[in-house]
N, C-alpha and C positions, 0 to 999 in steps of 0.2 A: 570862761566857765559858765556865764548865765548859756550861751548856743549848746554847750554841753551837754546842761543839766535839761534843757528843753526839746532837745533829739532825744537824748535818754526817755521819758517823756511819752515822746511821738511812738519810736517803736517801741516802746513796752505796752500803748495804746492800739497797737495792730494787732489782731488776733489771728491772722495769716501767717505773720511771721513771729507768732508767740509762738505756733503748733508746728512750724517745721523747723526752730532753732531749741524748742524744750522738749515739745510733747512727741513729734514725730520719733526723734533719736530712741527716746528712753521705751517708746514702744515696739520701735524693732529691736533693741537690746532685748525686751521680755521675750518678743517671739523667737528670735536666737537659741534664749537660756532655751525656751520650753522643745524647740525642734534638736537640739546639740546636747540636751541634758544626758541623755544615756549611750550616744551614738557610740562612744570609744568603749563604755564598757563592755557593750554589747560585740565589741570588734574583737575579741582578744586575740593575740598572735599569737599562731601554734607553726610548728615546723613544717616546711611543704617539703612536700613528696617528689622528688622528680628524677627522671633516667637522663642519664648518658653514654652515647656510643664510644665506646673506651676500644678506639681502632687508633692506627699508629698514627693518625691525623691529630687525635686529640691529646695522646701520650708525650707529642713531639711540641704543645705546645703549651708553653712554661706559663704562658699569663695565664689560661687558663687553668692549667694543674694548681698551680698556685693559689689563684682566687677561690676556686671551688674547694679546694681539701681547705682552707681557710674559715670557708663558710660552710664546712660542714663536720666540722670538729664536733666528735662524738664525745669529747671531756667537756664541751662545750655545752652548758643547759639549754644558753640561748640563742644554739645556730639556726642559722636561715633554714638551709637547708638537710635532708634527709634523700643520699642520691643514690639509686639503683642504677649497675653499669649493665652493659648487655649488646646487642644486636637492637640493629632496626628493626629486623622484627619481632624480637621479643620486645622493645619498649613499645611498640606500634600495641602489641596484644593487650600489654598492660593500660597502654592509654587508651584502650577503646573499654578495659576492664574498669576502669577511672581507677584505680590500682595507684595510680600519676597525673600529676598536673599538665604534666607537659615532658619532653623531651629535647636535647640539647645533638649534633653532630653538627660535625667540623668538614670541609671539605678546602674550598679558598675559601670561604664565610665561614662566620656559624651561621646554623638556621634552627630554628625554634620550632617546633612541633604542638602543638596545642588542643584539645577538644571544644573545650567551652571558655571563650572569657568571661573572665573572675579575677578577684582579689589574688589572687595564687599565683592566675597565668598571668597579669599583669605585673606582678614585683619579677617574676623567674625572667621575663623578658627585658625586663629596666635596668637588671643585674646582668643580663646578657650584651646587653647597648651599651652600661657602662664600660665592663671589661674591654668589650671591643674600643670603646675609645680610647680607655687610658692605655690600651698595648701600642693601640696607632701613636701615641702622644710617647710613648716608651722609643720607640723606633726612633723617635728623631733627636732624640737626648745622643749628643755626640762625647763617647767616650774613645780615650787616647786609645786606647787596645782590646781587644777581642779578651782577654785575661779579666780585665774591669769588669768586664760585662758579665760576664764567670762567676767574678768575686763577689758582687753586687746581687747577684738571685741567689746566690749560695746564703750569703749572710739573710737575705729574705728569708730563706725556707729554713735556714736554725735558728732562727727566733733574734738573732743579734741586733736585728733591725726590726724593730716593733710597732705597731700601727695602736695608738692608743685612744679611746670612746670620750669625746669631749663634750658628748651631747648632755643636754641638759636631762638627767632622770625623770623629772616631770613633763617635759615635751609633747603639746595637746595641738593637734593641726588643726584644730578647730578654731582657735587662736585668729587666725587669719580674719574670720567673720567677723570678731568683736575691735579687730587692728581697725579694719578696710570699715566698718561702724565708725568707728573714733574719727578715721579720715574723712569719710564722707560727713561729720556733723561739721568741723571744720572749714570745710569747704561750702557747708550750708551760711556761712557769714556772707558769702555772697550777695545773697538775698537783702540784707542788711544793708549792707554799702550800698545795693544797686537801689535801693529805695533810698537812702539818705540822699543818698547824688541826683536823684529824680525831686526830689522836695527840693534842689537849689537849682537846679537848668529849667532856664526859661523857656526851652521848648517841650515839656517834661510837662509842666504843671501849674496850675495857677500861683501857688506858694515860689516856685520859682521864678513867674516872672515879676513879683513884689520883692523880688530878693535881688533881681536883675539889673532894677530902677534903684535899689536904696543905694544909701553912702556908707554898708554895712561892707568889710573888704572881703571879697568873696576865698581868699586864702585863706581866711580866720573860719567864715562859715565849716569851708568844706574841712579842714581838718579838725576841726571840733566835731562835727556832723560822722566823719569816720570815726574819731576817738570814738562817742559814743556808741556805734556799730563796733570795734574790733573789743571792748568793754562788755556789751553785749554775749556777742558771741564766746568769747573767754570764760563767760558767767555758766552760757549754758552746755560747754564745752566739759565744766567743773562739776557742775551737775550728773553729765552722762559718766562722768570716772567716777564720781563717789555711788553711783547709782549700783554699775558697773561691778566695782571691788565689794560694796557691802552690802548690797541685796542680791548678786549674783554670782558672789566670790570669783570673777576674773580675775586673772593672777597675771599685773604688770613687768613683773621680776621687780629686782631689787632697787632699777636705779631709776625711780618713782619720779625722781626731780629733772632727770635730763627727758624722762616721758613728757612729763608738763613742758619743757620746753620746746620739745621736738609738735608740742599741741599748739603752743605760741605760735612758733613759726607756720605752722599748718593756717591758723585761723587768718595768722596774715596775709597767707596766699589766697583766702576765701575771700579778704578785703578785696585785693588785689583783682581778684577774678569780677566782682561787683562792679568796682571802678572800669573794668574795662569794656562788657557788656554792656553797662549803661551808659557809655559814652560812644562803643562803636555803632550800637545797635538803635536807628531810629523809628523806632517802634514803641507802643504803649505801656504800661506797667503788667500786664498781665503777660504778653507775651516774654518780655523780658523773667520776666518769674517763670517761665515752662522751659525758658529756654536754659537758666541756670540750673533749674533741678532738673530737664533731661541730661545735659551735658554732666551733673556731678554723678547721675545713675550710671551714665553710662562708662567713667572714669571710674567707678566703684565696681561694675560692674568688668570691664579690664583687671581691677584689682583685685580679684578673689572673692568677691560679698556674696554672689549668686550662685557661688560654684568653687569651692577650693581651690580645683584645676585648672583654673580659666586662668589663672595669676600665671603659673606655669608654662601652658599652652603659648598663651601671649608673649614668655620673657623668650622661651624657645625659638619661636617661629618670626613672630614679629615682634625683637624686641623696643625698635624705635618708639614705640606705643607708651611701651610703661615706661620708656626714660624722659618723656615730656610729660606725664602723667602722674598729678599733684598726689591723686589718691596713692597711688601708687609709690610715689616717695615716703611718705607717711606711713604708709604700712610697711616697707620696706626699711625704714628709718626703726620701726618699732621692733620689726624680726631681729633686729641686726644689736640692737640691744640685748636681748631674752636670750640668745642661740652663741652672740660672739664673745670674747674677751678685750677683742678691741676699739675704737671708738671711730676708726679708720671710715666703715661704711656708713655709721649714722654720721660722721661730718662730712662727709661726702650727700649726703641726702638733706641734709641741712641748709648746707652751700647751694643745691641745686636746686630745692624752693627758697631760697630766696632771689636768686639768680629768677626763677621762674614769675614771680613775686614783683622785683623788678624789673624786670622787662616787660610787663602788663603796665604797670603803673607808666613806665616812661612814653609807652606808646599813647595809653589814656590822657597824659597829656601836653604832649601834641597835640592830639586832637582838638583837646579843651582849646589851647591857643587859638587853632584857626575858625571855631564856632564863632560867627558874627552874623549880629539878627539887625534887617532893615527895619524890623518892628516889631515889639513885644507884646 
């Protein structure tokens, strides 16, 4: 308890790691609010406009007949779409009329027709990529007879079979920035651990090699020295949610307590991340501190903080990224709260920063082990 309360102490006496474990978070939250405050009002969705070539290529196929009269249900206030049929060259006139967003014909593909990208022609073509993949995913569902298959789109198109909006009604994709915020301050405990652990390695610091020579047990140090940092970090963690909820009304959803602990584990992967840097890396205190905060920017920066999309982009294309990617758990840990009914994803993300968490600490040390000094 006294190494405790004497780390506690130490870093609460750094002013470096006062301002990126309190001050930094809480002031990219403000800039957040003041850049995100009106973006969605200002977005509202109106119905898009768009042609399709209504030739017997398109008439003959069912995914699409299906998805589009679906989405463009005129009892429908809130359909997607609004679709003019016609000729290629009457939708060509009209999209050069801007009349239409875009246009849709079938041949072996669809192909998409567009003027300008936008908001418009980007949802008409996302909606065009999905169909296409769930009809390919349709084809390989093996049904006993050609009759099934029959029976199955029939019941689709009278309603028998019903597709129902489980989305959450308040649903803000802004979201994402104040998640991948929470992840990255988490992940700033790094900073913390990597300094405690520097204050006990004799090659580190003066403090650590008076700590090298004592008959002080250096197991008791260093888990006192971290308690202290992951207490820390929890502190100013608690800070950025109540900051967050009551000066900038973010809205966690409902289940507030499994968020705090989806934050636990988060911080402890920041410990984690601390211990390992400052034991692989022999290198000074400074650098070890640019290297933590480029690497959590840039793990933040994979996880949606810089750019909605980039979360997206990244799960798409290369997802191996975000699935070794702490920030990235954590925001994903969070989404899967707000959006799901089940708890399947978040213990899944749970398990794999600790897993991630784990496997830092066991390599750190090792290392620890084989550190021997012929002179302190």
């Amino acid at each position: 308890m006294h190494i405790f309360i004497n780390s506690l102490k130490v870093l609460l006496k750094n002013k470096m790691l006062i301002f990126w474990t309190f001050i930094f978070p809480l002031v990219l939250g403000l800039l957040f609010n003041m850049a995100f405050a009106n973006i969605e009002s200002s977005e509202v969705f109106s119905t898009i406009d768009i042609g399709i070539v209504n030739d017997d290529n398109y008439k003959n196929n069912q995914a699409y007949n299906m998805a589009f009269s679906y989405m463009s249900d005129s009892k429908d206030p809130d359909r997607i779409f609004n679709i003019t049929y016609g000729t290629k060259e009457e939708l060509a006139k009209k999209l050069e009329d801007e009349e239409i967003s875009g246009y849709l014909y079938l041949d072996e593909k669809a192909h998409v027709i567009i003027k300008n990208n936008g908001i418009d022609a980007s949802v008409f073509k996302y909606v065009v990529e999905e169909i296409n993949t769930v009809s390919n995913g349709i084809s390989t569902i093996e049904f006993t007879s050609i009759e099934e298959i029959s029976k199955y789109a029939t019941s689709l198109m009278n309603g028998e079979i019903k597709l129902n909006d489980t989305t959450k009604k308040n649903m803000s994709y802004t979201m994402i920035e104040f998640y991948s915020l929470i992840a990255m301050t988490c992940l700033y405990g790094a900073t913390l651990s990597m300094y405690s652990l520097n204050q006990i390695l004799p090659n580190m610091s003066n403090k650590g090699k008076r700590v090298g020579v004592s008959p002080v047990s250096k197991f008791k140090m260093i888990i006192s020295s971290l308690a202290a940092s992951f207490v820390t970090q929890v502190v100013g963690v608690l800070i950025l949610f109540a900051f967050t909820i009551f000066a900038l009304n973010v809205d966690y959803g409902s289940n507030i307590l499994l968020v705090l602990l989806l934050a636990l584990v988060g911080s402890f992967a920041g410990l984690s991340l601390g211990v390992f840097v400052s034991t692989i890396i022999k290198k000074n205190e400074n650098t070890k501190l640019g290297f933590i905060i480029g690497l959590t920017m840039t793990f933040s920066f994979f996880a949606g903080m810089m750019g909605i999309t980039m979360k997206y982009i990244i799960d798409k294309n290369i997802p191996i990224i975000n699935q070794i990617n702490p920030v990235s758990m954590i925001t994903d840990g969070l989404y899967s709260l707000y959006y799901y009914d089940t708890l399947d994803r978040y213990m899944f993300n749970i398990i794999s920063l600790l897993i991630f968490s784990f496997v830092l600490i066991a390599i750190s040390f090792v290392f620890l082990r084989r550190q021997k000094y012929d002179s302190i």
